[in-house]
C-alpha positions in Angstrom: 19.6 -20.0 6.9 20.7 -23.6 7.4 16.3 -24.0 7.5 16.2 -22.6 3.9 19.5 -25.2 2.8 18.0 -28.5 4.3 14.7 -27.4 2.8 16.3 -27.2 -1.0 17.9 -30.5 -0.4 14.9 -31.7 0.1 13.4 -30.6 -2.6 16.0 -31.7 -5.0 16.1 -35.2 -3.4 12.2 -35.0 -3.9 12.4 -34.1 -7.5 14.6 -36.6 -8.3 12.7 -39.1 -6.5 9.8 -38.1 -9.0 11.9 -38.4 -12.1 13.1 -41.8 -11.2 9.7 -43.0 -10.8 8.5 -41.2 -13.9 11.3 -42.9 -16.2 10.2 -46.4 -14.3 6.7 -46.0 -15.3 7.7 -44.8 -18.8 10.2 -47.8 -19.3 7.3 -50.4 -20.7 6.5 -48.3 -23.2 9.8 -47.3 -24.2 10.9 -50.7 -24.1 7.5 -52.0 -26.3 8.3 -48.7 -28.7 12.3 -49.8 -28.8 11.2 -53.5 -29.6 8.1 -53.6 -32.3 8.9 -49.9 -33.6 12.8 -48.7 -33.4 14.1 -52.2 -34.3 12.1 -52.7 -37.2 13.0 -49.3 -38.9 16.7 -49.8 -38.5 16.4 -53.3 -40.0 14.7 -52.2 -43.1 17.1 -49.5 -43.2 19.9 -52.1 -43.2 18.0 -54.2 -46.2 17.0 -51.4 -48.2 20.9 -50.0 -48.1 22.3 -53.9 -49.3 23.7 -54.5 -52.7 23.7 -57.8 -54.7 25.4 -60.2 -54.2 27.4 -63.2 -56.5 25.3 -65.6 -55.7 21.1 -65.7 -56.9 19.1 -64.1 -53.6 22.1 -62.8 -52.1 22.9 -59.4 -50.9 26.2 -57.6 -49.2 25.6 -54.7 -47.1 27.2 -52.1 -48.7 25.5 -48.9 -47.0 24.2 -47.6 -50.4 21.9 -44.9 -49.8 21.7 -44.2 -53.4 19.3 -47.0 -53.6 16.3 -44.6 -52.0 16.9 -42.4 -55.5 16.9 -45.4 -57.9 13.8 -46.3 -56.5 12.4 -43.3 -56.6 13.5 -43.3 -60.5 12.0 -45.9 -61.3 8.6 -45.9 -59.6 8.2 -42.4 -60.5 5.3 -42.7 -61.7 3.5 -44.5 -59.6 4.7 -42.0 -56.9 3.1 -39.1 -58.8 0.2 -41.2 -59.7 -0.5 -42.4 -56.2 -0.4 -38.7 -54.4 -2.8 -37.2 -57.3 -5.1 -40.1 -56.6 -4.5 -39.4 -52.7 -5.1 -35.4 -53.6 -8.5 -36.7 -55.4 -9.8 -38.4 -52.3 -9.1 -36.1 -50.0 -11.1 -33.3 -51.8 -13.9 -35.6 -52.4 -14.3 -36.6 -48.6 -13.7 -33.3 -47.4 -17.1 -32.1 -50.1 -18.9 -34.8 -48.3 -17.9 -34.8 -44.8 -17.5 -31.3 -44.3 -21.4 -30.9 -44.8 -22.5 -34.4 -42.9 -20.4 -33.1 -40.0 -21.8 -30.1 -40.2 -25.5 -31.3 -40.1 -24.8 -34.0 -37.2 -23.5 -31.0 -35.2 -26.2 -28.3 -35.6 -28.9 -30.0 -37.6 -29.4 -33.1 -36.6 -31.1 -33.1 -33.3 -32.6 -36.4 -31.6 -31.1 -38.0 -34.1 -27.5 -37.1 -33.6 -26.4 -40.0 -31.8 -27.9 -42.3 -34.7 -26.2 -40.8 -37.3 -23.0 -41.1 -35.5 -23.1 -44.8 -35.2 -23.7 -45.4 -38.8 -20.6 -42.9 -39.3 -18.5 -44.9 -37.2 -20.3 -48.5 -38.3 -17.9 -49.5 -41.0 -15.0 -50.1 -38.0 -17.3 -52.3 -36.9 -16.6 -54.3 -40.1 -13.0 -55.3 -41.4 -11.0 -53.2 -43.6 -10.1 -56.1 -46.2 -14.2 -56.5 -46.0 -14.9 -53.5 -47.2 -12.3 -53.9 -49.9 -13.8 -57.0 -51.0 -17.2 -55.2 -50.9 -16.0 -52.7 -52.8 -15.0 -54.5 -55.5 -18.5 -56.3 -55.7 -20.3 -53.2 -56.1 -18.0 -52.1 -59.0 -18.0 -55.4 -60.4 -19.2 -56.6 -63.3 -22.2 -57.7 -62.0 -22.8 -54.6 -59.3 -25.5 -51.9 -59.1 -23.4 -49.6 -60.7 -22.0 -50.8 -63.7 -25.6 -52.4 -64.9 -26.8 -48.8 -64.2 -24.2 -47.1 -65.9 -24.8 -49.4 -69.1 -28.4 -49.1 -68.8 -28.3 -45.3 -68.8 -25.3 -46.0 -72.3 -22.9 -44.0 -69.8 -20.2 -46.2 -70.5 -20.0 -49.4 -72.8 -20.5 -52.6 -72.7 -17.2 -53.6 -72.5 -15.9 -50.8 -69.8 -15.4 -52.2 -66.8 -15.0 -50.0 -63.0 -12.9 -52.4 -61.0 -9.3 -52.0 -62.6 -9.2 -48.4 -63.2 -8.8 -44.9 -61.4 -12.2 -44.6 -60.2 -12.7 -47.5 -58.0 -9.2 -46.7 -56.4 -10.2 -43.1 -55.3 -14.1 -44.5 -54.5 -12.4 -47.5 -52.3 -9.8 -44.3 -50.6 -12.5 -41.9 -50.2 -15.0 -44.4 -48.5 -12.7 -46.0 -46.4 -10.9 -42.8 -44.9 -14.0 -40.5 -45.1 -14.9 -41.8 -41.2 -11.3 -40.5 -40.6 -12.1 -37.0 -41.8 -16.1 -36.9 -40.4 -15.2 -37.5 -37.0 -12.5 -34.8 -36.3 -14.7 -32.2 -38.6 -17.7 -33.0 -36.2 -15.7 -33.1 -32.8 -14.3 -29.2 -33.9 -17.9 -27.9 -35.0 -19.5 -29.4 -32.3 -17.6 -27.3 -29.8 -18.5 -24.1 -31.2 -20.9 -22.0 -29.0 -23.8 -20.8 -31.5 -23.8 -17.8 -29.5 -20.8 -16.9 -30.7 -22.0 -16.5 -34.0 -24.5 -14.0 -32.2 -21.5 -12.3 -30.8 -19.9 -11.9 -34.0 -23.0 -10.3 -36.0 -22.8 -7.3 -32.6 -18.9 -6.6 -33.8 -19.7 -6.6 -37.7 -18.5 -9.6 -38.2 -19.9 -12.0 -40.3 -17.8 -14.6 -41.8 -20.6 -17.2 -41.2 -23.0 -15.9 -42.2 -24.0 -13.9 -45.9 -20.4 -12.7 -46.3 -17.4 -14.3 -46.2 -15.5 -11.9 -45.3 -15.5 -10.7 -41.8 -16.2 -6.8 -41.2 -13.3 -6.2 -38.8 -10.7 -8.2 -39.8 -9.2 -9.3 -43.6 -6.4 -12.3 -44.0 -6.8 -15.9 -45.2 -7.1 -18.9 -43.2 -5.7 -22.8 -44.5 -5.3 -25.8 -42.6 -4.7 -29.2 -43.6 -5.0 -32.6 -41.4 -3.9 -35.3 -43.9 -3.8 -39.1 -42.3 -1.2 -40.4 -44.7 -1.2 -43.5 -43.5 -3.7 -45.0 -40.3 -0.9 -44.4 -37.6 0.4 -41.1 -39.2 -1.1 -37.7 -39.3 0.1 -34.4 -40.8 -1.0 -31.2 -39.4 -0.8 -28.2 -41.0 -2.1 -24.6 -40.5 -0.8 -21.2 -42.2 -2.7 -18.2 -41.0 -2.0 -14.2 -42.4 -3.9 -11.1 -41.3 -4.4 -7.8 -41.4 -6.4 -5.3 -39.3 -6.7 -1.8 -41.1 -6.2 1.3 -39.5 -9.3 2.9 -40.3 -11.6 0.6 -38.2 -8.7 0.6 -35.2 -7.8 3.3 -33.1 -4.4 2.9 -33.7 -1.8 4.6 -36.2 -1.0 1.8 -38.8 -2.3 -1.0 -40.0 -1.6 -4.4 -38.1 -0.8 -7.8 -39.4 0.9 -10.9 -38.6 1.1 -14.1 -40.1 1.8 -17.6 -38.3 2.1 -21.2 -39.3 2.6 -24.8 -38.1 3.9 -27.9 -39.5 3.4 -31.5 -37.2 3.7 -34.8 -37.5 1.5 -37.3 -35.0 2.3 -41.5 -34.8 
C-alpha cells in the first residue's frame, strides 16, 4: 500500500514537472502574442471608444461604445457594398478553382507539379505588385479595354479601373491561390477507389447522379478567408436514411453543424 502512495506522488510531482515546462516553452509565444497582438487590440479599443475633445485633434476617453453603431450608420453602405462585392468574388473563384483543383488532382499527370508552381507563383511576387499590375491591365491603355472598345462592348469614354469590376477582378485574382490550394490538398486525398466502392453500394453521387442511392440529405460548407490571417469555417450537414433500403423500423436522420474561427 505505501508502494501504490509513493508511486502517485510521483506521478503527480512528474505531471507537474511537465506542465511547468510546458507553460516555459509556451511563454515566448504568449509573451510575442501579448505584446504585437493583445496590446494593440485593447489600444484601438481605447481610441475607438474616445469622444472629442475642446480643443482641435483632441479626444477624452469617455468609454462610448455607441461609437461602433454610429459608424456603422454612416458607412452603411459601404459595409453592404463591400460584403456583396466580397460574396461576388468568392463565387467567381470557387467556379474557377473548384475545376483547376480538380484537374491538377486527377487530370493532370506529369504535369502536376508544374501547374502547382504557377498556382502558387504570384506569392512569389508582391501583393501591392499585383495591384499595381492590375490596374495596368484595366487601364486605359491595357489589353482589355482596347479589346472591349474594339469589339463596341463598351464606349469610348467607359473606363474599367474605378468601377465594380476591377475591384471584384483584383479580389478574385488575388485570393483565388487561397481557395485553389486547400480545394486541391482535400481532392487530392481522395482514394479513386473509393469512387469504385461507391458504384458496388449504389451509390453514385460522383458520378451520373447526384444523388446517392443509399442515402438522401444536403451537404454545405463554407471556408471564407475574410481577411489573410482570419479564416471562417463553416459546415451544416442534414440526412436521412429511409427505411425501405435499411433493415431497420424507421427512417434515420440527423443533422450536424460547425461554426470556427482560425487566426
Amino acid at each position: 500500500m505505501a508502494a501504490v502512495v509513493r508511486a502517485k506522488a510521483s506521478a503527480t510531482t512528474s505531471l507537474r514537472r511537465n506542465n511547468k515546462l510546458a507553460y516555459f516553452l509556451l511563454a515566448p509565444g504568449l509573451l510575442w502574442l501579448a505584446i504585437f497582438f493583445v496590446a494593440p487590440i485593447l489600444t484601438l479599443v481605447s481610441t475607438s471608444t474616445k469622444v472629442p475633445g475642446m480643443g482641435i485633434g483632441e479626444f477624452d476617453q469617455a468609454w462610448r461604445w455607441a461609437n461602433y453603431w454610429d459608424a456603422l450608420v454612416a458607412t452603411k453602405a459601404q459595409f453592404f457594398r463591400s460584403f456583396i462585392f466580397a460574396t461576388i468574388a468568392t463565387l467567381i473563384a470557387l467556379a474557377i478553382a473548384y475545376p483547376l483543383a480538380y484537374g491538377i488532382a486527377f487530370k493532370s499527370g506529369k504535369y502536376k507539379n508544374i501547374l502547382l508552381v504557377l498556382v502558387v507563383a504570384p506569392f512569389f511576387c508582391s501583393f501591392i505588385l499585383r495591384v499595381i499590375a492590375w490596374k495596368q491591365i484595366l487601364g486605359e491603355e491595357g489589353p482589355v479595354v482596347q479589346t472591349l472598345r474594339t469589339l463596341h462592348i463598351i464606349s469610348p469614354t467607359t473606363t474599367l479601373t474605378a468601377s465594380a469590376f476591377a475591384v471584384v477582378s483584383g479580389m478574385t485574382y488575388n485570393f483565388l491561390p487561397f481557395m485553389t490550394l486547400p480545394l486541391y490538398s482535400s481532392l487530392e486525398r481522395i482514394d479513386p477507389r473509393t469512387l469504385e466502392a461507391a458504384g458496388d453500394l449504389y451509390s453514385n453521387a460522383f458520378t451520373e447522379s447526384s444523388r446517392p442511392g443509399n442515402e438522401n440529405g444536403f451537404f454545405f460548407v463554407v471556408n471564407a478567408r475574410l481577411i489573410p490571417s482570419l479564416q471562417l469555417h463553416f459546415f451544416m450537414d442534414t440526412y436521412q436514411f429511409p427505411w425501405l433500403r435499411y433493415t431497420i423500423n424507421r427512417p434515420s436522420q440527423g443533422r450536424e453543424w460547425l461554426l470556427q474561427f482560425v487566426y
